[in-house]
PyMOL Python script that loads the backbone (N, CA, C, O; Angstrom):
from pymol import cmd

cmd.read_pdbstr("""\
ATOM      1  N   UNK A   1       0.844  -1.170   0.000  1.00  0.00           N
ATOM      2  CA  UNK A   1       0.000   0.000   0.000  1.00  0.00           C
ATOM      3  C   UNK A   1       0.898   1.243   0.000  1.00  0.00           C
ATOM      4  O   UNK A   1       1.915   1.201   0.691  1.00  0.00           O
ATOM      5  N   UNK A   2       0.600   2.424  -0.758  1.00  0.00           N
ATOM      6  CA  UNK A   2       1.307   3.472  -0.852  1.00  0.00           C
ATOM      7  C   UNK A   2       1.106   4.608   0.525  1.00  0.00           C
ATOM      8  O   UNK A   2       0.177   4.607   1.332  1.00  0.00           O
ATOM      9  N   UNK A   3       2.079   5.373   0.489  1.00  0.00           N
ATOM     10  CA  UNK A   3       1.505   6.132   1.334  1.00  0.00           C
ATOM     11  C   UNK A   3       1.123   7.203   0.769  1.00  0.00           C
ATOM     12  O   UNK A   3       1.291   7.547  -0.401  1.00  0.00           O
ATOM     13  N   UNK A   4       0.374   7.971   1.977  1.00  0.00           N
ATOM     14  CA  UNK A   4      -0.644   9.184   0.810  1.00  0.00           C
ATOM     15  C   UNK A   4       0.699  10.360   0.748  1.00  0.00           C
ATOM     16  O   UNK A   4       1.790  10.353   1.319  1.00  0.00           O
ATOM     17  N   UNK A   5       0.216  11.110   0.013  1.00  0.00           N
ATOM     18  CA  UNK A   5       1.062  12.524  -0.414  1.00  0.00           C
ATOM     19  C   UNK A   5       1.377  13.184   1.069  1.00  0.00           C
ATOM     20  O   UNK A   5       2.440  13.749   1.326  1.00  0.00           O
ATOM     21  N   UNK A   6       0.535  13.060   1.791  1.00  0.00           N
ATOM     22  CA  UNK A   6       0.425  14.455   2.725  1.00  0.00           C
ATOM     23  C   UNK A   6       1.542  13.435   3.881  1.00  0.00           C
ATOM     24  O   UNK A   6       2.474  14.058   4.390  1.00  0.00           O
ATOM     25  N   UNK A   7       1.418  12.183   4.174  1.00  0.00           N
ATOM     26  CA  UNK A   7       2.219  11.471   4.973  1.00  0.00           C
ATOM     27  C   UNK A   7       3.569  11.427   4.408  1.00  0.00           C
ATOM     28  O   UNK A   7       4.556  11.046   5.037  1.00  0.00           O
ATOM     29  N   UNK A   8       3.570  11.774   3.367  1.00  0.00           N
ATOM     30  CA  UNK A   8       5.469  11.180   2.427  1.00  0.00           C
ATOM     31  C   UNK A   8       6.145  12.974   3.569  1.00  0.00           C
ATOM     32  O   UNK A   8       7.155  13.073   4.266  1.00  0.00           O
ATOM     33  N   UNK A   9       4.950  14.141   3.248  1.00  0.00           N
ATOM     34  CA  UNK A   9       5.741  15.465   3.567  1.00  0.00           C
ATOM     35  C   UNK A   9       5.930  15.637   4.390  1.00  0.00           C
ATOM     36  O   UNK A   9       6.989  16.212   4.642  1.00  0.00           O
ATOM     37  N   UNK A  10       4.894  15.204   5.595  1.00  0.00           N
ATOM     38  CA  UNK A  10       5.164  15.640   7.213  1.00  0.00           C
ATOM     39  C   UNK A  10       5.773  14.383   7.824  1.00  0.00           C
ATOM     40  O   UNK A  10       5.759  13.209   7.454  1.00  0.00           O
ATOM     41  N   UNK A  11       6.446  15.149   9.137  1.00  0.00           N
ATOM     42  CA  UNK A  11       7.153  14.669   9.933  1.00  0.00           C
ATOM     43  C   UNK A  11       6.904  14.010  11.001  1.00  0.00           C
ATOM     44  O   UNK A  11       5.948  14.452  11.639  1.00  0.00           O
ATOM     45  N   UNK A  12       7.524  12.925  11.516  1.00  0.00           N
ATOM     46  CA  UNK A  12       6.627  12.653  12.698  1.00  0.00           C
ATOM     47  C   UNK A  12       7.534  13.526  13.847  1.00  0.00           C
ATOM     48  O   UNK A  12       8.594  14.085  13.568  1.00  0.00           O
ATOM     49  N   UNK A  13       6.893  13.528  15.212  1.00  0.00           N
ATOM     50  CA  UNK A  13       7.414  13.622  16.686  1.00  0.00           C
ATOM     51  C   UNK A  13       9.049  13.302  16.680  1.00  0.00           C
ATOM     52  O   UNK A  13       9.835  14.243  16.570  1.00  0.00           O
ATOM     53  N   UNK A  14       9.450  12.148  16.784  1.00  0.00           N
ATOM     54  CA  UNK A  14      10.867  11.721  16.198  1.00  0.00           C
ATOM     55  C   UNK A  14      11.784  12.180  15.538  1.00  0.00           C
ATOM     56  O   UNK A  14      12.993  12.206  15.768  1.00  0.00           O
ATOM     57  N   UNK A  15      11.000  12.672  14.420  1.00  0.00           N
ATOM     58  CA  UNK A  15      12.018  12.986  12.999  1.00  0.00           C
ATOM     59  C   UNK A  15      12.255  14.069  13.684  1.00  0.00           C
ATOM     60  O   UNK A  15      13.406  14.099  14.117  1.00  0.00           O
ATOM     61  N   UNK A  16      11.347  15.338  14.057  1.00  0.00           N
ATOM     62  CA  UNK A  16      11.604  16.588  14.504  1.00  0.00           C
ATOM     63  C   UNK A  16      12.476  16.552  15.773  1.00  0.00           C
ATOM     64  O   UNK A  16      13.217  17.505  16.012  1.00  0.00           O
ATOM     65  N   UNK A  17      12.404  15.308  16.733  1.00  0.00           N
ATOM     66  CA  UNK A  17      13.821  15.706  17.769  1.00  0.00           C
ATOM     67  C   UNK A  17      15.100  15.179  17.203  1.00  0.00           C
ATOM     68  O   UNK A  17      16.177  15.181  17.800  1.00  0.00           O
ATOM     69  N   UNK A  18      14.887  14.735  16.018  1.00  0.00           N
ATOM     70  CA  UNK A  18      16.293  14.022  15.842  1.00  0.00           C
ATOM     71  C   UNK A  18      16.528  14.955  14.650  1.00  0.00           C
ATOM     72  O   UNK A  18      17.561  14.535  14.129  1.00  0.00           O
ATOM     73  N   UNK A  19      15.974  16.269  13.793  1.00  0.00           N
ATOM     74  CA  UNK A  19      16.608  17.224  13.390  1.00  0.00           C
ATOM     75  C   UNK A  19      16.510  18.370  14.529  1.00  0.00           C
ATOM     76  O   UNK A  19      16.661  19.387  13.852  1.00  0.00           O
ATOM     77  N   UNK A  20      16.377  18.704  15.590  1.00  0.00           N
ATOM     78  CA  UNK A  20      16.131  19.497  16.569  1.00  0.00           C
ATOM     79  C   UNK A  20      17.581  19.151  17.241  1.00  0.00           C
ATOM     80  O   UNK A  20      18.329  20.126  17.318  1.00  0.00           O
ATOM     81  N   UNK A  21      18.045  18.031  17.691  1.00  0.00           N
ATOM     82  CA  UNK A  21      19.862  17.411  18.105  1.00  0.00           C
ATOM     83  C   UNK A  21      20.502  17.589  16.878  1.00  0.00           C
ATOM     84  O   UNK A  21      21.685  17.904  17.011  1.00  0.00           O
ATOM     85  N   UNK A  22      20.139  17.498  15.809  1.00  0.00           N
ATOM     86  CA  UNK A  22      20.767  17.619  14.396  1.00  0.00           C
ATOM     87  C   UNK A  22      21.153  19.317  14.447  1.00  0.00           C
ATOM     88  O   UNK A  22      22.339  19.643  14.492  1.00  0.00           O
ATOM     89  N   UNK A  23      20.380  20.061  14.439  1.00  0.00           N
ATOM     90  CA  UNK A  23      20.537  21.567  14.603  1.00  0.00           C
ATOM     91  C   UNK A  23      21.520  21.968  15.859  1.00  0.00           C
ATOM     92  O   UNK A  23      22.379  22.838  15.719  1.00  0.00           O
ATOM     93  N   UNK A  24      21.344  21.330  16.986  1.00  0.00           N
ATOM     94  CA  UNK A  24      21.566  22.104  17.842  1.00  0.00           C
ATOM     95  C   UNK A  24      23.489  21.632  18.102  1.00  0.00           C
ATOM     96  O   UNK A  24      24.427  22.373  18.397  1.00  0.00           O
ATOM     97  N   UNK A  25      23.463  20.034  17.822  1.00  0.00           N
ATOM     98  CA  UNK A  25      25.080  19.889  17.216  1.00  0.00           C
ATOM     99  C   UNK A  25      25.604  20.736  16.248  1.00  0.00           C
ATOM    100  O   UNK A  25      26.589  21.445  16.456  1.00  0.00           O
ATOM    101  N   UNK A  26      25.082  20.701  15.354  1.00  0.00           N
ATOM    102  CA  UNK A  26      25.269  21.471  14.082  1.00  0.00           C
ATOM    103  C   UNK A  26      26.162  22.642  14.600  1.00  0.00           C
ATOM    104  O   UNK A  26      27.347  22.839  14.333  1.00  0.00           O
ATOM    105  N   UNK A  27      25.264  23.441  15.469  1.00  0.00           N
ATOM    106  CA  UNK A  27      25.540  24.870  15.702  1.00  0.00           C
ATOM    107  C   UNK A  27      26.869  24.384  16.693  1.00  0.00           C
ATOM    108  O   UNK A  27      27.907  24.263  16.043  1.00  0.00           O
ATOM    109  N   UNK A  28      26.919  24.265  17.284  1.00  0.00           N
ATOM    110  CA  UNK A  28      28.193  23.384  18.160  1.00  0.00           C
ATOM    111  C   UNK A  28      29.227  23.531  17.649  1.00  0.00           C
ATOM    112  O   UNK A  28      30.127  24.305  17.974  1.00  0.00           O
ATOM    113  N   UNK A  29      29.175  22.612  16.589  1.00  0.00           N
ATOM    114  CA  UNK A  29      30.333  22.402  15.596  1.00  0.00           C
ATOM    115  C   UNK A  29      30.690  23.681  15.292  1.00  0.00           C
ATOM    116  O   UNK A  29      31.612  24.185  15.933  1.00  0.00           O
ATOM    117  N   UNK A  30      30.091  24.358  14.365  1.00  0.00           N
ATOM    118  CA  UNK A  30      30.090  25.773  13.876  1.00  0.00           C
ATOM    119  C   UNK A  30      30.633  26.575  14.913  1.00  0.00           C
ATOM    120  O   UNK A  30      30.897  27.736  14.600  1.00  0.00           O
ATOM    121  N   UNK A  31      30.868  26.200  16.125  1.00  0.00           N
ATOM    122  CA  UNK A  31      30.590  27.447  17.321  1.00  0.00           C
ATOM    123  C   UNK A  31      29.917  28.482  17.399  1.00  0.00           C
ATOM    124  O   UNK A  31      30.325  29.503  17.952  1.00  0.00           O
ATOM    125  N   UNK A  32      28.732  28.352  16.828  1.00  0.00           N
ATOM    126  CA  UNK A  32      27.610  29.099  16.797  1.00  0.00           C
ATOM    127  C   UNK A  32      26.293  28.646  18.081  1.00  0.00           C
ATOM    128  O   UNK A  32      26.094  27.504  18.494  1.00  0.00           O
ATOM    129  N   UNK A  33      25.530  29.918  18.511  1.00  0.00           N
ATOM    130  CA  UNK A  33      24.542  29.445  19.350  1.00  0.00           C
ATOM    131  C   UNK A  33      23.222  29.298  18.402  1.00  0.00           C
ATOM    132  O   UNK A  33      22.868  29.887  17.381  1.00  0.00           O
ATOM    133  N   UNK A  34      22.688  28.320  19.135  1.00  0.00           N
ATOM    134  CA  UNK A  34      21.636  27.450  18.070  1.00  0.00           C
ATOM    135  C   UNK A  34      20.455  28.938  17.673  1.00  0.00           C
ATOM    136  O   UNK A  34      20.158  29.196  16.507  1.00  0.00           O
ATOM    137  N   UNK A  35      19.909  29.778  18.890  1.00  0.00           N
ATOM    138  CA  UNK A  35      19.009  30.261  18.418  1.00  0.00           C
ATOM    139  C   UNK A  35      19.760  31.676  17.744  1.00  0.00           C
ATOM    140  O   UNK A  35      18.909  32.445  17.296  1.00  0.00           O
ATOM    141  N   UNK A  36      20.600  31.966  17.649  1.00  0.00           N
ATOM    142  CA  UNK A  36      21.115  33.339  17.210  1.00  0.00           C
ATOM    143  C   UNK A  36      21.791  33.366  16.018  1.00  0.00           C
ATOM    144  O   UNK A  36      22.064  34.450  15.503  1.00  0.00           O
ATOM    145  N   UNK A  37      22.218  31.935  15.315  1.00  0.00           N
ATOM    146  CA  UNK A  37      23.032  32.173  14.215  1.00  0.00           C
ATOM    147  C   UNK A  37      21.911  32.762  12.844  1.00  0.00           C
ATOM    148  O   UNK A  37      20.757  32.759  12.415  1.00  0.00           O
ATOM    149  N   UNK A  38      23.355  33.239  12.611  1.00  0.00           N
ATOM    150  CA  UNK A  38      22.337  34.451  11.509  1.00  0.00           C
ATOM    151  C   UNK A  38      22.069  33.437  10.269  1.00  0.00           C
ATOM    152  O   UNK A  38      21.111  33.629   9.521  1.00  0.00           O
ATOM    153  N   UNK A  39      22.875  32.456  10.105  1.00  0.00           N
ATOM    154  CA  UNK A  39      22.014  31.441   8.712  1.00  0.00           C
ATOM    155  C   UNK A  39      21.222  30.102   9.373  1.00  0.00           C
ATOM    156  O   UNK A  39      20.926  29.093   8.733  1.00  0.00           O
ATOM    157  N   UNK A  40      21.000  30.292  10.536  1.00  0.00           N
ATOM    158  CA  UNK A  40      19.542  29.188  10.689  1.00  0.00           C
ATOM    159  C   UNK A  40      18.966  28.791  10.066  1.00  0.00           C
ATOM    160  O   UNK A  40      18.974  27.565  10.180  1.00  0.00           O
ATOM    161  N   UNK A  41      18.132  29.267   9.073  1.00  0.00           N
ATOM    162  CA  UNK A  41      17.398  29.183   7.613  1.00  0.00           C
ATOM    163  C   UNK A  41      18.061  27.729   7.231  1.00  0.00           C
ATOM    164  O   UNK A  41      17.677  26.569   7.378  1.00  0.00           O
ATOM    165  N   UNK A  42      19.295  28.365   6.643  1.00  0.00           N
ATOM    166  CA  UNK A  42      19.790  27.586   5.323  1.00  0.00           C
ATOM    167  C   UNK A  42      20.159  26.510   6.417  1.00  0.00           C
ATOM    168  O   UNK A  42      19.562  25.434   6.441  1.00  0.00           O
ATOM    169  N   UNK A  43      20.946  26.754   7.134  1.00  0.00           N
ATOM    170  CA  UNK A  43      21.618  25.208   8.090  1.00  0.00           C
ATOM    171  C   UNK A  43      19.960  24.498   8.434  1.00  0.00           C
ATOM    172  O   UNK A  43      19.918  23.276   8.580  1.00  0.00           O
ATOM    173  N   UNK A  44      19.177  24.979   8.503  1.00  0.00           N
ATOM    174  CA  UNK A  44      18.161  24.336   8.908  1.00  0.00           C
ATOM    175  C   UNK A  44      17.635  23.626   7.329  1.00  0.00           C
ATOM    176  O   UNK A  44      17.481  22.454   7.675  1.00  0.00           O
ATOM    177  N   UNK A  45      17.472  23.648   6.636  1.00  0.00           N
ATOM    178  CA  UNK A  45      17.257  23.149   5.034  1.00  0.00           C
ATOM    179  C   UNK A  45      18.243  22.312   5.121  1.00  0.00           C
ATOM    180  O   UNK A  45      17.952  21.226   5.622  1.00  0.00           O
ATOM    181  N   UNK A  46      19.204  22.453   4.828  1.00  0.00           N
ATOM    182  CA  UNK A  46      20.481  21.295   4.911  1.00  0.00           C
ATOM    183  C   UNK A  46      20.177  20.228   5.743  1.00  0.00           C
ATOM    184  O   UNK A  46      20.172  19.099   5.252  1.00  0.00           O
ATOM    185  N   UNK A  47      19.870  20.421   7.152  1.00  0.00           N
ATOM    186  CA  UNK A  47      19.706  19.677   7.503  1.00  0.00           C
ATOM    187  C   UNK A  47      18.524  18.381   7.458  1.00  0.00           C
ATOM    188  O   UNK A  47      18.520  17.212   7.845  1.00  0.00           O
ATOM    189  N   UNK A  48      17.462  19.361   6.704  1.00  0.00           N
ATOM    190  CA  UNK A  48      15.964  18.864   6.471  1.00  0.00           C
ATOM    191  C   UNK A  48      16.511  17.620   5.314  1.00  0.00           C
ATOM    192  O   UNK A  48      16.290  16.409   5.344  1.00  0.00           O
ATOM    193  N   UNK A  49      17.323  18.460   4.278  1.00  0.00           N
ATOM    194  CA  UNK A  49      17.934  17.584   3.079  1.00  0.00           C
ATOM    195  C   UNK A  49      18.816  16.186   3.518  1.00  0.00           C
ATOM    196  O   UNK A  49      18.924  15.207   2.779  1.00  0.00           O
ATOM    197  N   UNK A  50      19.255  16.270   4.504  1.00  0.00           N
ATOM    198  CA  UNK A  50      20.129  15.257   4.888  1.00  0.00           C
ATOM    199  C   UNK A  50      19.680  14.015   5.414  1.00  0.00           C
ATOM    200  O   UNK A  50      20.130  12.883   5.235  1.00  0.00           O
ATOM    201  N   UNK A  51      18.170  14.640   6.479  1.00  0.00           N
ATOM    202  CA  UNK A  51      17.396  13.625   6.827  1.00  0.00           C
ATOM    203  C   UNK A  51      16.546  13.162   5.927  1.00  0.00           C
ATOM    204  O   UNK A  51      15.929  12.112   6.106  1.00  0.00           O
ATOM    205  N   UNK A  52      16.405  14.012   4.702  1.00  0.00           N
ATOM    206  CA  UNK A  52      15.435  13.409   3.671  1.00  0.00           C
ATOM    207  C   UNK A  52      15.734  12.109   2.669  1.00  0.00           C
ATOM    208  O   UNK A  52      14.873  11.428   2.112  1.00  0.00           O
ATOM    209  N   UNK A  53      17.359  11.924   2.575  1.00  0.00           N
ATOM    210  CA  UNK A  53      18.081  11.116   2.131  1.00  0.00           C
ATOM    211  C   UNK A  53      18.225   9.851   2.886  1.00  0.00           C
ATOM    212  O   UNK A  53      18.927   8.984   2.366  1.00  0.00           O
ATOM    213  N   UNK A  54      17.544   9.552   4.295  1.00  0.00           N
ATOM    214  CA  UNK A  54      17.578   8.667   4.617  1.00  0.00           C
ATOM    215  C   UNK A  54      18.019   9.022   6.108  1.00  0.00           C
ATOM    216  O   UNK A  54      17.107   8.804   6.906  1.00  0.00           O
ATOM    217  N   UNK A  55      19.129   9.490   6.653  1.00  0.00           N
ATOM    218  CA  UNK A  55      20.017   9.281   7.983  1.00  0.00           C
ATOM    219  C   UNK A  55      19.104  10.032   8.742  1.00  0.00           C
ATOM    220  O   UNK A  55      18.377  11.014   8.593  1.00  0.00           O
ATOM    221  N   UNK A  56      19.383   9.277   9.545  1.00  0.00           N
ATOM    222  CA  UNK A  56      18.592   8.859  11.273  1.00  0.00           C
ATOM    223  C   UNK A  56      19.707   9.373  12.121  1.00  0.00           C
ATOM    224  O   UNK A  56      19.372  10.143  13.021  1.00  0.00           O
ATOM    225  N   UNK A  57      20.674   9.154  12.025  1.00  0.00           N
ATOM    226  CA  UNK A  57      21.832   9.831  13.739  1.00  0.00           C
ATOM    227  C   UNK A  57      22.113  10.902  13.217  1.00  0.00           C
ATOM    228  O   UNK A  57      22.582  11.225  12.126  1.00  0.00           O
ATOM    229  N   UNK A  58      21.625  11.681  14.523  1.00  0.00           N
ATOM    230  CA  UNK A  58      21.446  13.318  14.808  1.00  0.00           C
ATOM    231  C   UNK A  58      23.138  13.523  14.267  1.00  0.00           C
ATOM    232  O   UNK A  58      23.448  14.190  13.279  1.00  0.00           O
ATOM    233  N   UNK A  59      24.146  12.762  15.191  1.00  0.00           N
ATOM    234  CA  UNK A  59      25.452  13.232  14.850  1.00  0.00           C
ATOM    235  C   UNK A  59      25.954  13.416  13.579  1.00  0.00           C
ATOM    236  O   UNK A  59      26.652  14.398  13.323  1.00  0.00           O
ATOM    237  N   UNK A  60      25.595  12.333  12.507  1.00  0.00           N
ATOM    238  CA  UNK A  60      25.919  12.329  11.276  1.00  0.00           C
ATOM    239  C   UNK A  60      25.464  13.107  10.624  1.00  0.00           C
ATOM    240  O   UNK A  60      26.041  13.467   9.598  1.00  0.00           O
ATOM    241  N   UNK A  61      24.472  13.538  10.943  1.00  0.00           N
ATOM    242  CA  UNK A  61      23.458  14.408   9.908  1.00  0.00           C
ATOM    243  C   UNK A  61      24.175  16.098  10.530  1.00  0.00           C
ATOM    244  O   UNK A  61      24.443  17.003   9.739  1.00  0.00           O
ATOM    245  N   UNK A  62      24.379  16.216  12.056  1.00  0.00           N
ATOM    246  CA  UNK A  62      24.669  17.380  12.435  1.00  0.00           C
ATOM    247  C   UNK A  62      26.367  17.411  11.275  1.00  0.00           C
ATOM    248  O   UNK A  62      26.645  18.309  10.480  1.00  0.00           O
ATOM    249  N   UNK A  63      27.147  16.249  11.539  1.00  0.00           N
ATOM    250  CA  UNK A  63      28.847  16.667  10.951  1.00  0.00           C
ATOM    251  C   UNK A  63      28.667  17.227   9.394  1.00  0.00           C
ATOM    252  O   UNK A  63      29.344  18.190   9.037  1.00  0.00           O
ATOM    253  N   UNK A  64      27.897  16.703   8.643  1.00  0.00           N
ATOM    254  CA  UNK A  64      27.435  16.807   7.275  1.00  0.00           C
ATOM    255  C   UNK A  64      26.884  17.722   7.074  1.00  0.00           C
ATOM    256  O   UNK A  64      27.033  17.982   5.880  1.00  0.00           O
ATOM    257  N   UNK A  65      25.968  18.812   7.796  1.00  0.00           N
ATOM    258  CA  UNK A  65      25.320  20.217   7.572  1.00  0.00           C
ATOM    259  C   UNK A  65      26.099  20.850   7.819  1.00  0.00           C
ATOM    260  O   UNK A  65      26.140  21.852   7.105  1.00  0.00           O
ATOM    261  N   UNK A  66      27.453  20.728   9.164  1.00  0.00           N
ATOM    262  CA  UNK A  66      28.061  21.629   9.378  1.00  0.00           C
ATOM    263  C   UNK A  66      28.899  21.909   8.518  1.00  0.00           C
ATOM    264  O   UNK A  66      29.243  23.075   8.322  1.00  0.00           O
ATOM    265  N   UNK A  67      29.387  20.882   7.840  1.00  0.00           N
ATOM    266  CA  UNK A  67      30.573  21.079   7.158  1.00  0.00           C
ATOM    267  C   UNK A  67      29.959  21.714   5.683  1.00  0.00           C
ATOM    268  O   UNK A  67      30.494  22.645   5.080  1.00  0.00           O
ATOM    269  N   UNK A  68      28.633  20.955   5.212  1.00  0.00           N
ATOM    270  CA  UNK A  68      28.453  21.726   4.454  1.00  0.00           C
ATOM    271  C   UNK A  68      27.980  23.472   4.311  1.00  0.00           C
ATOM    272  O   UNK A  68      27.773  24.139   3.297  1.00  0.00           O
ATOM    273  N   UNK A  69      27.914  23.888   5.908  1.00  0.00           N
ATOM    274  CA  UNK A  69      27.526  24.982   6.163  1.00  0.00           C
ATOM    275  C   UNK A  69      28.998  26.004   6.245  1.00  0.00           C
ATOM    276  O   UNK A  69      28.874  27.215   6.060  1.00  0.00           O
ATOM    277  N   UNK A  70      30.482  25.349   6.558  1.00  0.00           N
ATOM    278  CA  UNK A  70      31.183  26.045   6.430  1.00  0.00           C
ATOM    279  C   UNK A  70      32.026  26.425   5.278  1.00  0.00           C
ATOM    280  O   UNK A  70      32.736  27.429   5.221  1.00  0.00           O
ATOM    281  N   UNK A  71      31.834  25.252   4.090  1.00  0.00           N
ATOM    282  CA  UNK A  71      31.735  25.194   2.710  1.00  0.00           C
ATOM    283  C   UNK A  71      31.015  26.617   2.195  1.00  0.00           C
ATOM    284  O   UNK A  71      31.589  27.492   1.547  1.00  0.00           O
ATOM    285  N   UNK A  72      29.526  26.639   2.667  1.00  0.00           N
ATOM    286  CA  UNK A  72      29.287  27.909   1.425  1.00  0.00           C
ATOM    287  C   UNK A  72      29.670  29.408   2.326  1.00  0.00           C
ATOM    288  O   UNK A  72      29.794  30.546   1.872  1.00  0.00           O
ATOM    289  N   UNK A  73      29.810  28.888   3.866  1.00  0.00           N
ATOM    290  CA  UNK A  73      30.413  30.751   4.371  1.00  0.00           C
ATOM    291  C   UNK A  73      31.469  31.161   3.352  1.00  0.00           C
ATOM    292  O   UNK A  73      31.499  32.133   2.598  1.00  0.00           O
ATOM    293  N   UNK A  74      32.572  29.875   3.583  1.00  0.00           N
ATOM    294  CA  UNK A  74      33.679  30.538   2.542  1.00  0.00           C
ATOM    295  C   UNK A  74      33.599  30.746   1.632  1.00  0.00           C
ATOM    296  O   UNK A  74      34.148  31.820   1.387  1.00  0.00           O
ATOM    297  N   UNK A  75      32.920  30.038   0.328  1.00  0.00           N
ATOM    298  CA  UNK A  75      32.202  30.392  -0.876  1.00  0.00           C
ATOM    299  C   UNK A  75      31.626  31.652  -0.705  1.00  0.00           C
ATOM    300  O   UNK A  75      31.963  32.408  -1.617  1.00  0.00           O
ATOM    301  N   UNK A  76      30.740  32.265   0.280  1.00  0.00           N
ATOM    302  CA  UNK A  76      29.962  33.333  -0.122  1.00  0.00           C
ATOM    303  C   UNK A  76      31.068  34.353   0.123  1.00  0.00           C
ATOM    304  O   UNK A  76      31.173  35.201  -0.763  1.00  0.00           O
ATOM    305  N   UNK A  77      31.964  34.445   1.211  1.00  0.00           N
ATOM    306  CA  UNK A  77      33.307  35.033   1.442  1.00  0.00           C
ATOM    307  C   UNK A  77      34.083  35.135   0.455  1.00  0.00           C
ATOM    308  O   UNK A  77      34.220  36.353   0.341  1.00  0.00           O
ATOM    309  N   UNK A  78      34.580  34.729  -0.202  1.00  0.00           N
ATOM    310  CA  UNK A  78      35.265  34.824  -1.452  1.00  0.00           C
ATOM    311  C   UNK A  78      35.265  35.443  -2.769  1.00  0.00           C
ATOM    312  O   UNK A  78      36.075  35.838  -3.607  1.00  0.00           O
ATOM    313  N   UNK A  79      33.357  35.315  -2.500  1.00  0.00           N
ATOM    314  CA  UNK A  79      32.717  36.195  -3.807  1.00  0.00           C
ATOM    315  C   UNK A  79      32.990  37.844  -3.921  1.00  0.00           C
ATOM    316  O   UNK A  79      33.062  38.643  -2.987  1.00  0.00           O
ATOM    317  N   UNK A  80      33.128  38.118  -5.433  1.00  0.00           N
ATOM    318  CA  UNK A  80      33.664  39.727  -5.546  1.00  0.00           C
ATOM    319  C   UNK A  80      32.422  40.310  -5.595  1.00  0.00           C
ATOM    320  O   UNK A  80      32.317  41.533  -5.685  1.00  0.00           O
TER     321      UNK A  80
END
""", "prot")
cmd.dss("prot")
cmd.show_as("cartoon", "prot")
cmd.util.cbc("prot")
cmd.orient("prot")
């Protein structure tokens, strides 16, 4: 049996504390504080993307946003 459209998009209870430890490592890493960093947004998407691919541990998913989060600072840093 398929699942419906509206169940594939939302999240359960779970998913949201295990990107909620995903975020709040994240910011860690970064040495950033979770509620004040100024790209929350995007680290928060990244991270949505990471769990959407499958991974379940907060840690893995937090090392992988971060790094991809310090990837585009310097990218956007660099730009003329």
């Amino acid at each position: 049996m398929s699942q419906h459209l509206f169940d594939q998009l939302t999240y359960s209870e779970d998913d949201w504390h295990i990107m909620e430890n995903a975020h709040i490592r994240a910011c860690e890493l970064l040495g950033e504080h979770p509620a004040h960093y100024e790209n929350n947004d995007r680290l928060a998407r990244t991270i949505m993307q990471v769990f959407g691919t499958g991974a379940r541990d907060y840690e893995i998913i937090a090392s992988i946003a971060a790094q991809r989060e310090r990837i585009m600072v310097y990218l956007l840093s660099t730009r003329h």
